[in-house]
MARPA-914560 format. One record per residue: x, y, z negated of N, C-alpha, C, CB in turn. Coordinates in steps of 0.02 Angstrom, whole numbers, plus 50000, padded with zeros to 5 digits. Each point is the difference from the previous one (the first is absolute). Glycine has a CB too. Example, Ala and Ser with C-alpha at 12.3 -4.5 7.8 and 13.67 -1.06 7.14 Angstrom:
MARPA-914560
506604971649610499555005950000500455006050000499054994149938500775011250098500425005949997499615005549963500594996850108
//
This chain:
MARPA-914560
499674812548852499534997250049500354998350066499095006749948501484995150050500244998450077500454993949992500015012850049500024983549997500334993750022500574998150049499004999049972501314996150014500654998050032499844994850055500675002149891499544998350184500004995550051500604999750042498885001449995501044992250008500634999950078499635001850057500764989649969499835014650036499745003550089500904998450057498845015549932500954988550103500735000250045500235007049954499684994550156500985008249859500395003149996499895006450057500644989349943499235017650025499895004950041500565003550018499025000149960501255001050123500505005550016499665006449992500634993150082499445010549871499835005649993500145008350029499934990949924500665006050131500305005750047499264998450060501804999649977498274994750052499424997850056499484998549980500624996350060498985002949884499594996349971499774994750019499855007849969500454986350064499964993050015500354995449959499855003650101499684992049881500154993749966500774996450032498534998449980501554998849968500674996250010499754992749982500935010349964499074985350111499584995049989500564997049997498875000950045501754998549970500384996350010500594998749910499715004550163500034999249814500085000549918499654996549961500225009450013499914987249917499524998149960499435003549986500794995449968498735003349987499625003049979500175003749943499424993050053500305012849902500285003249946499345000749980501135005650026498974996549888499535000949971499555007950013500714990649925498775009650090499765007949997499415002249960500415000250109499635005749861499515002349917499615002350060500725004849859498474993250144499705005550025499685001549956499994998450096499965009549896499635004949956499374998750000500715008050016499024994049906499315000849986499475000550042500485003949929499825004350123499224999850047499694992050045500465014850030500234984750010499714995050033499984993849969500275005650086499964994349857499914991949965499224999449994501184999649916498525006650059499435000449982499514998350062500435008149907499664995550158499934999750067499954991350010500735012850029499824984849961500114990750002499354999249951501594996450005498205004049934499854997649935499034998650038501205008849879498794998150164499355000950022499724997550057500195007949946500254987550094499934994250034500125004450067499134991049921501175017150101499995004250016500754996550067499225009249871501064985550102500475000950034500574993849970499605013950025500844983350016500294994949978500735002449945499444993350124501245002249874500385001549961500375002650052499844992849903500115003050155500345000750062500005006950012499704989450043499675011549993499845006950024500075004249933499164996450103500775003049841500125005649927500705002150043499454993449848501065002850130500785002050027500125004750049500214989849981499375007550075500135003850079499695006649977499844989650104499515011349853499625006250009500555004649963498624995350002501585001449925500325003649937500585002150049499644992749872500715002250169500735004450036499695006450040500844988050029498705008250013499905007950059500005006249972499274994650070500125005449862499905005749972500745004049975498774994449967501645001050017500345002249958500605003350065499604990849874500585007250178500265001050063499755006350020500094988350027499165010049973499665006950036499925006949951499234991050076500965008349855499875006549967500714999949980498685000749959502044997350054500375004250039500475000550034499625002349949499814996750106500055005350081499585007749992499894987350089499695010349873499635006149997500325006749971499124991849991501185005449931500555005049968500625003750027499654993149927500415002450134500625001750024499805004750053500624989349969498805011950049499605004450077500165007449970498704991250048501645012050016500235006149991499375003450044501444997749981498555009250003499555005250031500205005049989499184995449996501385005850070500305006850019499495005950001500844993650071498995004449957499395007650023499565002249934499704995050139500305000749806499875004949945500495000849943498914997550027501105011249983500525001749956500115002349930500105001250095499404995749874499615003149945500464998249939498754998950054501504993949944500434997349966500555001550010499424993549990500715009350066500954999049999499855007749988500794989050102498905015349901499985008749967500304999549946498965004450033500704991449910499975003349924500214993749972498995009749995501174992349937500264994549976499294995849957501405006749996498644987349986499644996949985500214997449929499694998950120499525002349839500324998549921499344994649997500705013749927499484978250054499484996049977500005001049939500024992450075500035009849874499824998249935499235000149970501155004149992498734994549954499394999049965499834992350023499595013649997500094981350042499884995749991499054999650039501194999749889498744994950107499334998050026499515002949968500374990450029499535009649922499455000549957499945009949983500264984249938500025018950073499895008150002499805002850032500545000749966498895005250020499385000550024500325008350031498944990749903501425013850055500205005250019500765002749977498755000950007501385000550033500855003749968499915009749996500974987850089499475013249858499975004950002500625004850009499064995749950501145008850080500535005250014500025005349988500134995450059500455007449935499965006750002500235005350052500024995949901499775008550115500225002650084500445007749965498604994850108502025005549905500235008149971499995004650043500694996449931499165009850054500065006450069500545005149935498315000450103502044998449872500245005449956500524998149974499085004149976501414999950005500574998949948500115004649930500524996550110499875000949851499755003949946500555005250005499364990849921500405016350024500355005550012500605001949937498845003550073501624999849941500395003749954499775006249997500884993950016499385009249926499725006549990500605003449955498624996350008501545010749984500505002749965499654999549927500595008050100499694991049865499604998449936500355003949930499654987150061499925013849875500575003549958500264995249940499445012250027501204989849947500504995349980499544994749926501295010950047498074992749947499424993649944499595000250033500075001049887499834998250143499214999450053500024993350003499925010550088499334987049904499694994049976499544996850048500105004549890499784998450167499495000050058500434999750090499065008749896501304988350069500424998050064499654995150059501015000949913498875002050150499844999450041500034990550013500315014850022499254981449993500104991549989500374998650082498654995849902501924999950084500064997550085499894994950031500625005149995498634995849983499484991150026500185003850061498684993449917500935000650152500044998250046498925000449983501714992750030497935012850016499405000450003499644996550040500245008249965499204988350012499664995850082499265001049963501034987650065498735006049984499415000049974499914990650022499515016350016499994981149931500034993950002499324996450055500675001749867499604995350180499344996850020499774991649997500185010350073499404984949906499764994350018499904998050052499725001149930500524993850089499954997850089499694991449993501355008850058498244990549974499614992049995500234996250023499195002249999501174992449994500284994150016499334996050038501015000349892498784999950160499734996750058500184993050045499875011549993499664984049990500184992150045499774999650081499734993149880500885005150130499855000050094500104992150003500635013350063498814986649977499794990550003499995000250096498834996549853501344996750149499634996350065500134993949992500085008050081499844988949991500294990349981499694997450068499814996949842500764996150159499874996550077499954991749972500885010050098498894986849968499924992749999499985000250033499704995949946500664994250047499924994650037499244994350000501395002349977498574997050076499334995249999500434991849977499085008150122500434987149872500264993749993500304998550050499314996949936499965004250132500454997950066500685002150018499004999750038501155005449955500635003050018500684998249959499205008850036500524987749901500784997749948499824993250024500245008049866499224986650175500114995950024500254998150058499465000749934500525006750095500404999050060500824999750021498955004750011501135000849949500465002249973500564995749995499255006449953500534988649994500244994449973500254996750036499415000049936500174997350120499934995050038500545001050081498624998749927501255006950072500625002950057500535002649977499295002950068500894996949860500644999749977500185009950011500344983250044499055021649969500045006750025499875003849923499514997950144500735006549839500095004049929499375002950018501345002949966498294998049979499305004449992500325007150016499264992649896500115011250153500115006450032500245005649940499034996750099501375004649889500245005849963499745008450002500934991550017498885007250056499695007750012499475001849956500214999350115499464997049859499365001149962500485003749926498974987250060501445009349910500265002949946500235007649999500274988449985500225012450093500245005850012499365004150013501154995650043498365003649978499615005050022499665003349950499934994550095499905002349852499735001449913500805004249997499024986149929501655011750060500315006249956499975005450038500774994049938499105006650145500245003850043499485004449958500534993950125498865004649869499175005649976500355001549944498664994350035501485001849915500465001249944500485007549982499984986950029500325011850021500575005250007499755005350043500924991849988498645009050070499765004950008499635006849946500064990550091499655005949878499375002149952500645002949930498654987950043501645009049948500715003149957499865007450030501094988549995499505008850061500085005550054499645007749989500054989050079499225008349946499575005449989500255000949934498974998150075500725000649874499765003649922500845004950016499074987349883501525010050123500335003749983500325006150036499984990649945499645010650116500205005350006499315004049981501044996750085498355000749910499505003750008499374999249922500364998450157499844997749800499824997249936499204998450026500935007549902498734992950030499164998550021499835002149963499794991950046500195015149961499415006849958499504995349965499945011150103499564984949901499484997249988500304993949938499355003650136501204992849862500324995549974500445003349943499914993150109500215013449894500435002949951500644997350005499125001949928501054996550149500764998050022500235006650040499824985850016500815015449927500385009050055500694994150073500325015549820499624989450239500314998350039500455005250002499244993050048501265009050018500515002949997499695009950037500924984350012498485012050038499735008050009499325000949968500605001550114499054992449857499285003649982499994994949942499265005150124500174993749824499904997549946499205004849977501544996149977498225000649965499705003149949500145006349999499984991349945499345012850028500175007649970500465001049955499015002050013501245003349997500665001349963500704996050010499145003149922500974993650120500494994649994500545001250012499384994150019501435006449984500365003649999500285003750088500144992849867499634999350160500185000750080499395006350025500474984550026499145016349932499515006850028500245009149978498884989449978501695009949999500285005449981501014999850045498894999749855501024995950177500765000850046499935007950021500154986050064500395016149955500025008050035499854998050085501115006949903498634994650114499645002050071500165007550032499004992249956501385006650102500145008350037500124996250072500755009949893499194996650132499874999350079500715002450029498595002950003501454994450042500585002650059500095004150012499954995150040500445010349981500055006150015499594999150079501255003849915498625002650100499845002650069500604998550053499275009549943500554989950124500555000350051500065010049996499614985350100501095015649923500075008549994499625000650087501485003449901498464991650134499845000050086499235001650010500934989950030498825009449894499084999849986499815001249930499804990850086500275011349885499775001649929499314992749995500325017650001499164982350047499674996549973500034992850030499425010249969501234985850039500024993250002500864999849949499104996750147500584997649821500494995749960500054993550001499895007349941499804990450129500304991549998500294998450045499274996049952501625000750035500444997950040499985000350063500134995049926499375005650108499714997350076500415007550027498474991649989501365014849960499965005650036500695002249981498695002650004501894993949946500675003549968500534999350034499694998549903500765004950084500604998450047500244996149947500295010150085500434984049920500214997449963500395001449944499754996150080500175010449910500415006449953499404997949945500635012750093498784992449941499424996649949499894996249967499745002450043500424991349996499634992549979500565000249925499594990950151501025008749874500705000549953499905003649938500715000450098498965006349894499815004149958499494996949963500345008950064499234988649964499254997749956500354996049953498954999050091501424995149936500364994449956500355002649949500134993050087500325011849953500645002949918499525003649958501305004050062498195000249951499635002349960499764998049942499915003150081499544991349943499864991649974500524998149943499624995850126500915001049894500355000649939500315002549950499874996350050500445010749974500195006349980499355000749932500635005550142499004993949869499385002249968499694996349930499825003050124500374990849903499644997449934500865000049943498664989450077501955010349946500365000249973500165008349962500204988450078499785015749950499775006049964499525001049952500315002650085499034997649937499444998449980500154995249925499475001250137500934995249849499904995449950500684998749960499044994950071501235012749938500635001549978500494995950005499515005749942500584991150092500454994050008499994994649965500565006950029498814991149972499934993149954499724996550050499815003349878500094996850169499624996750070500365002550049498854999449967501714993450047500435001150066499314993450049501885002949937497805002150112499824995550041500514995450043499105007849993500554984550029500364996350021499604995550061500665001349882499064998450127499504997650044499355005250020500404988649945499435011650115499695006250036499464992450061501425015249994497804985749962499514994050038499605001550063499834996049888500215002950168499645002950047499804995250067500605010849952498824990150076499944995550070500274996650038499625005349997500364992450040500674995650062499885004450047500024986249992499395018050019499975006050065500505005949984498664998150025501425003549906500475005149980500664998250008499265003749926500934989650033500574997949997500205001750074499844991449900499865005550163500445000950061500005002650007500084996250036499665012449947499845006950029500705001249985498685004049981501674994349972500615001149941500794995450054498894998349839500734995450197500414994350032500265005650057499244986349974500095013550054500065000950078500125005950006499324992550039500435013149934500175008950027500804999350003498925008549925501314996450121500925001749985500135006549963500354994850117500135006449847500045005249960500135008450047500494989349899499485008250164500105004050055500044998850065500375003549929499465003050116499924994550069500824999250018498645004950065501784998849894500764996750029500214996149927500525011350102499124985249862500404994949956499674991350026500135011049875500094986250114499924992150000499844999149926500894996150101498935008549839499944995549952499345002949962501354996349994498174999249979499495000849996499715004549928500124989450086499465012549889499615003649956500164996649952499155004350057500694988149928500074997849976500924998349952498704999350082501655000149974500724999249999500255005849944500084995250136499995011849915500125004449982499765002449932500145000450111499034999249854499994998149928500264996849953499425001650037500604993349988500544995449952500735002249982499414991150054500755010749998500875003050006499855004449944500505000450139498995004949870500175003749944499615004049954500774999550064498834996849916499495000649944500434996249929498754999250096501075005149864500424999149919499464993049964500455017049969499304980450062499424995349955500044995350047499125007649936500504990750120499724993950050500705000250048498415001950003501754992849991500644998250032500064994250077500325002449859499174994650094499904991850048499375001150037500504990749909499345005350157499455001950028499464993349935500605005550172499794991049801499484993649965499905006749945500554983050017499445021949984499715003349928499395004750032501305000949917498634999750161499375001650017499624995250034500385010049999499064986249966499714994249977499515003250052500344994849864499385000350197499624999250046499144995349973501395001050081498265002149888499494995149981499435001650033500444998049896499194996150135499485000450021499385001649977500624994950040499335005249884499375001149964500155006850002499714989749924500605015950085499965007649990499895000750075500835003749887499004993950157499755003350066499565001750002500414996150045499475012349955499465004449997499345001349958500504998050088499875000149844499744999549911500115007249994500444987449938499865019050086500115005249974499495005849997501014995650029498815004449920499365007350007500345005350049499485000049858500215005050181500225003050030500375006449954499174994350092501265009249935500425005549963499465006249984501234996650069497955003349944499665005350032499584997349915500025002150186499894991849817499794995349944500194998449948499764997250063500965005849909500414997049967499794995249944500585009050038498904993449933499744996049947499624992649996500015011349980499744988850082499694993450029500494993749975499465006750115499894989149872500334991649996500524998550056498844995149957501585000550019500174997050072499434995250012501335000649993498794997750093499604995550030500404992650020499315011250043500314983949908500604995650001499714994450066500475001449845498785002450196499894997050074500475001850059498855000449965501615003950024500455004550030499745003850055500804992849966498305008950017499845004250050500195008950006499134989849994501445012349967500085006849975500735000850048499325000149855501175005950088500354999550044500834997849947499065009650101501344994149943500814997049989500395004649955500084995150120500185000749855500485004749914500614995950003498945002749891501234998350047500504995949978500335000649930500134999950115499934994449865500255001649902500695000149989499064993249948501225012250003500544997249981500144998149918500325006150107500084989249874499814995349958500934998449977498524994750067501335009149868500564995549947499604994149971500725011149955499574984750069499784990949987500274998149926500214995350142499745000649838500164995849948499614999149947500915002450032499324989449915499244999349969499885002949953499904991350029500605014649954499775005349948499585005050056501174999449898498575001250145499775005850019499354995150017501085009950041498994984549978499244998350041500084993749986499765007950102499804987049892499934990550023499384998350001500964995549945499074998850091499434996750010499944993749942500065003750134499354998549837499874992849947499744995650034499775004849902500394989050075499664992550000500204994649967499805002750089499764999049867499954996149913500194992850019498875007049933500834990850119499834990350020500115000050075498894996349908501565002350104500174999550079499624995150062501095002649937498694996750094499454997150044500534992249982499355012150121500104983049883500164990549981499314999250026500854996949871499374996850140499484994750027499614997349923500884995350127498715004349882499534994749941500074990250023498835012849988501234984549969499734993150014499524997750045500265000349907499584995950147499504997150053499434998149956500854995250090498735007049955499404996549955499424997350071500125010149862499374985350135499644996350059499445003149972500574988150039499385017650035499214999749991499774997650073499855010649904499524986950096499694996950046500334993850024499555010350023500744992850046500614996750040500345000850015499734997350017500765008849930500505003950014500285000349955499655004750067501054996549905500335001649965500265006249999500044990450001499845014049935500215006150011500395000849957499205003750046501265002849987500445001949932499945008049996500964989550011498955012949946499615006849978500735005149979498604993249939501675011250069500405002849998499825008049968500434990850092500055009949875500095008449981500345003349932498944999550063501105004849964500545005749956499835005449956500544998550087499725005049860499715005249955500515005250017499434992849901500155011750129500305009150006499755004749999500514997750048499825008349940499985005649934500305004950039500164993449882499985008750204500175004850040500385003049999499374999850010500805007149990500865002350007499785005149939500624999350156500025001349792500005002849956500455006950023499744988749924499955018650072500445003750036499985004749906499684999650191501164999249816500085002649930500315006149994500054989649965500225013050093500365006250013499585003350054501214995649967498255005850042499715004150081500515003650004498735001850004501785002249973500395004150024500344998950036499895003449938500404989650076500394994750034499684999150053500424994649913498945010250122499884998550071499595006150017500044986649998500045013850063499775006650041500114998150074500365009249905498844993250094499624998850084500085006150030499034992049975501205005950105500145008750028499244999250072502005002549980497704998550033499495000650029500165006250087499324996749844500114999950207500025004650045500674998850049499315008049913500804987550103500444996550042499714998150044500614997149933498775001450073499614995950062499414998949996500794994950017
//
């Protein structure tokens, strides 16, 4: 259904015509041929619309969004495809055992790897933007590229809404996130413990009140812990916490006669977290932490609670985020006096396949 025209020649670094060039042949695709077919629009303008779109979705692909860190956390597995409704996993908390056994014994202990299996729903996240006629006639006519912001602002909702599910899934959707999900889900069984006490107060344990000995202790603890704890099959490597904490970590000095900070001085010499890029500053854990008094409480992913912090052997054997069908644009279609293009993606939330691979320390703030 789609057709061949001479148009100008597109610089595709500037997206301006090259008038001063011949003309070349250009395929415009189905949607808007069809768009032309419906008296919707010329061959002329088909060209100009078919380039912009194609200009403007990607700029869009290429839009970065630092401030959510949801994606650059975990690793990301697309497989399965469009059309799958649920994936299923398995989450392990166990290893299998040896046993002294006698020289015919027939009941030898199995060395599966124990879990338990859960279904997770592959969920469509939609939105979509347009252009009016007037505006691809204007457009045209002043030789000015159709506004792009409209595209970016759909993936920006796009990628937010990711964002969410994955640190926080959608209990209601049967999507698990990284601290809450569905009943039973594996991120609802992470180990949860509280900070020690200051020795200056038995009853305060958040940073505000520690000397930097403390603060130092909570952290080595923190890791010390899950690596014990999990016999050495979980070297933590990344430790997730606030941007109010992180500087608590920047700015304190390791003494009032050192120049070098809480932060510094951990690194130097902790057996696990080396780099300050391995204690990950994210804005979605600001003040998500049930209190230490609470331990069992949801997190609050309004961040009206209080301050924790996770530590986290990463990798995509321990955790990932599915997404079967990665967010694309759909074909334009005219409704009324607008042209829209309808957009969206298929995802399936963070698969946490090791909970043992993370532990929240609570009561920091």
């Amino acid at each position: 259904m789609s057709k061949i025209v001479k148009a100008y020649a597109l610089d595709e670094a500037t997206n301006t015509l090259l008038v001063n060039q011949p003309m070349v042949d250009v395929e415009i695709n189905d949607a808007v041929t069809h768009l032309i077919n419906q008296g919707a629009m010329t061959d002329d303008e088909g060209v100009f619309f078919m380039r912009q779109l194609e200009h403007i979705q990607a700029q869009s692909y290429d839009v970065l969004y630092p401030e959510l860190k949801g994606r650059t956390l975990f690793a990301l597995n697309t497989e399965g495809g469009e059309g799958i409704q649920t994936i299923t996993y398995r989450a392990y908390d166990k290893r299998g055992e040896t046993a002294i056994i006698a020289g015919k014994a027939t009941d030898l202990p199995r060395g599966d790897i124990s879990g338990q299996e859960f279904s997770i729903s592959v969920r469509t996240l939609g939105n979509a933007f347009g252009y009016s006629r007037m505006e691809i006639a204007s457009a045209k006519v002043t030789g000015m590229p159709l506004e792009a912001r409209k595209a970016e602002a759909t993936r920006k909702s796009y990628e937010e809404k990711v964002n969410q599910l994955i640190f926080f899934g959608s209990p209601a959707n049967n999507l698990h996130g990284f601290f809450d999900g569905p009943a039973n889900a594996p991120a609802l069984t992470c180990t949860r413990t509280s900070v020690a006490a200051s020795a200056a107060d038995a009853t305060k344990y958040a940073w505000a009140y520690k000397t930097p000995d403390e603060i130092i202790a909570d952290l080595s603890s923190a890791t010390t812990k899950m690596f014990d704890d999990t016999l050495q099959i979980f070297r933590p490597d990344r430790i997730i916490m606030s941007v109010a904490s992180k500087k608590i970590l920047q700015n304190t000095p390791r003494s009032i006669h050192s120049d070098v900070s809480i932060l510094n001085w951990f690194l130097a010499n902790n057996d696990f977290i080396n780099s300050a890029d391995q204690i990950v500053d994210v804005n979605e854990v600001k003040g998500i932490y049930p209190s230490r008094a609470s331990i069992g409480n949801a997190f609050d992913p309004t961040g009206g609670s209080y301050e924790g912090f996770s530590v986290v052997s990463s990798g995509e054997d321990n955790m990932r985020v599915r997404e079967p069908f990665p967010y694309m644009h759909l074909p334009v279609q005219l409704k009324g006096l607008e042209f829209e293009i309808n957009c969206y993606g298929r995802f399936a939330g963070l698969e946490m396949v090791r909970p043992a691979a993370v532990q929240h320390w609570l009561g920091i703030a």
